[in-house]
Residue, then its C-alpha position, 0 to 999 in steps of 0.5 A: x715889274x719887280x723893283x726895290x724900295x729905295x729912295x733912287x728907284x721907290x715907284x710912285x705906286x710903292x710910295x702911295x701904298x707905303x704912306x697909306x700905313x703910315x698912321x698905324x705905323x706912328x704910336x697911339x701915344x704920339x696922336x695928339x703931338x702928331x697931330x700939332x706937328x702935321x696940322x695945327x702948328x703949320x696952319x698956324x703958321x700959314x695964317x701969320x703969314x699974311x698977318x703984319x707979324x709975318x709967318x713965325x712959331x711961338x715959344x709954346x708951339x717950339x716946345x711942343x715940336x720939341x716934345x714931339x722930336x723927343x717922342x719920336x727920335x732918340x730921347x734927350x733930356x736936357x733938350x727940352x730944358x736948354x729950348x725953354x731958355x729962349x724967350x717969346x720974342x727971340x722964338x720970334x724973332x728968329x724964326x720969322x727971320x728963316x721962315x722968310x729966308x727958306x721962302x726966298x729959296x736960302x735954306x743954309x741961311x735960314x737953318x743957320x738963324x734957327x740955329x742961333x736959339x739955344x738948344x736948337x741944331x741943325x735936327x731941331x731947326x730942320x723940323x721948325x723949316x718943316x713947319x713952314x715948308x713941308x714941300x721942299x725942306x725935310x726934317x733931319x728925321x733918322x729913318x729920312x737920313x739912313x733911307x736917303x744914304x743906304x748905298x753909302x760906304x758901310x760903318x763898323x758899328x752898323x749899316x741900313x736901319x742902324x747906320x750911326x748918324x752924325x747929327x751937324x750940317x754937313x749931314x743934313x745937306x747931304x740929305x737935302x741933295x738926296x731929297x730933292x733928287x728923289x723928288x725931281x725923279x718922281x716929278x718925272x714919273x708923274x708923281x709930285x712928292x713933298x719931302x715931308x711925304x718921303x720923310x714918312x716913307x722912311x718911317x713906315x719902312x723903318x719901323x717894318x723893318x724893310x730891306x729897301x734892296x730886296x726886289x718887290x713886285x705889284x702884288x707886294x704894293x697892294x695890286x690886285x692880281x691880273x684876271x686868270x693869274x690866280x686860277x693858273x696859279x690855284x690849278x697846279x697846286x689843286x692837281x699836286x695834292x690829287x695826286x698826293x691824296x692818290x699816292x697816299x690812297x694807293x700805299x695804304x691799299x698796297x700795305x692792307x693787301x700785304x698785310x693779309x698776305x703776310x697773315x695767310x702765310x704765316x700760319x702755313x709756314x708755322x703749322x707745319x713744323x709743329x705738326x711734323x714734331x707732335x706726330x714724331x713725339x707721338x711715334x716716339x712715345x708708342x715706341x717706347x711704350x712698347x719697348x717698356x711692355x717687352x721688356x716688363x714681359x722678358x722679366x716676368x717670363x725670366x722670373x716665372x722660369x726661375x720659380x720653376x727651376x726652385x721647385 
């Protein structure tokens, strides 16, 4: 059945087929960052969390992060510079504060102590939630964003794919309603969905491109096609180019045969003029021959009766 692309109606078969491109989607240049972000960090954190120090992120891997967001997203120069301020323990300290709010379920609390380190706002501190919980809290990602708000009300300056974003709170809980709505629809579809999954969605379909209204079908996820659908597709096209090759065949056969009849005509039709006029030129000339010679004879008679007169 076809069906659109958005975040409110994406299937769970769509969504599949999107996250399978996603690793080609992400550049070649971005692998080793990417691979801090989706592995290493959070299964660092992981393990702290059982420790006595508790889940956290240290000044190192927040730079990383940092250099990942700035590899993927809008480039800032001084972001990396303004997070370098904070020292080992504020990290620390602050991030091991959210992580165990976010783990309560006080996710404004929890961006709101990430969001007292320098240079970090509400986009950073998402991603360093991400970390910790992939499941529930999404990074303020703009594809994320701009998928989760295709419907909202047009800007001047751009709509789908170039939406303008304004990167403060109140934006970024408006994604998180939205999030967590997509997730419970497709719970419901039998399909468990983590915000860091429809965050890559939003990345693969906006870097294709895609118009997430146009309607799709099964085929355009990937589907294979159901058994005899494509010979009943093949046969009209193989019968419309016999027909076409017949057609074709039968105009050039119809113009070889008026060409020849044309040819055989011509020369009848052209003869006959040219020979009527030769024998009239003929008949002319004879004619006028002969008068030539009657009258040379006139002369020489008139003059011969003349010398006789004389003598």
């Amino acid at each position: 059945m076809p069906h659109t692309l958005t975040i409110e109606t994406i299937t769970p078969a769509a969504l599949t087929a999107t996250l399978s491109r996603y690793t080609s989607t992400v550049p070649a240049s971005l692998t080793a960052l990417e691979t801090a972000r989706l592995r290493t960090i959070p299964a660092a954190v992981a393990a702290r969390r059982s420790s006595s120090a508790g889940a956290h992120i240290t000044a190192a891997e927040l730079a990383t992060l940092v250099a990942w967001k700035l590899g993927r997203g809008r480039w800032r120069p001084n972001l990396a510079a303004k997070t370098a301020r904070n020292g080992s323990a504020e990290v620390a300290s602050a991030s091991g504060r959210a992580f165990a709010l976010a783990g309560r379920g006080e996710r404004r609390r929890a961006l709101a102590a990430l969001m007292a380190l320098r240079g970090v706002g509400p986009a950073t501190a998402s991603l360093l939630l991400a970390e910790a919980d992939p499941v529930a809290c999404p990074f303020f990602a703009d594809e994320l964003w701009r998928w989760a708000h295709w419907d909202a009300r047009p800007r001047k300056k751009g709509a789908g794919w170039t939406r303008p974003i304004l990167y403060n709170e109140r934006p970024y809980w408006s994604l998180v309603e939205r999030v967590d709505e997509a997730r419970r629809r497709l719970r419901g579809e039998g399909r468990e969905t983590t915000a860091l999954e429809l965050e890559m969605v939003a990345y693969v379909l906006g870097k294709e491109g895609v118009d997430v209204e146009k309607p799709v079908g099964d085929e355009e996820e990937g589907e294979e096609p159901a058994a005899g659908e494509e010979q009943r597709a093949e046969k009209p096209v193989t019968e419309g180019k016999e027909e076409t090759e017949m057609a074709v065949e039968e105009s050039a056969r119809k113009s070889t045969n008026e060409a020849g009849d044309e040819k055989k005509q011509k020369p009848e039709k052209l003869e006959k003029p040219i020979t009527e006029r030769k024998e009239k030129t003929e008949k002319a000339g004879k004619e006028n021959s002969r008068k030539r010679k009657n009258e040379a004879g006139d002369e020489k008679a008139k003059g011969e009766k003349q010398r006789r007169k004389s003598r």
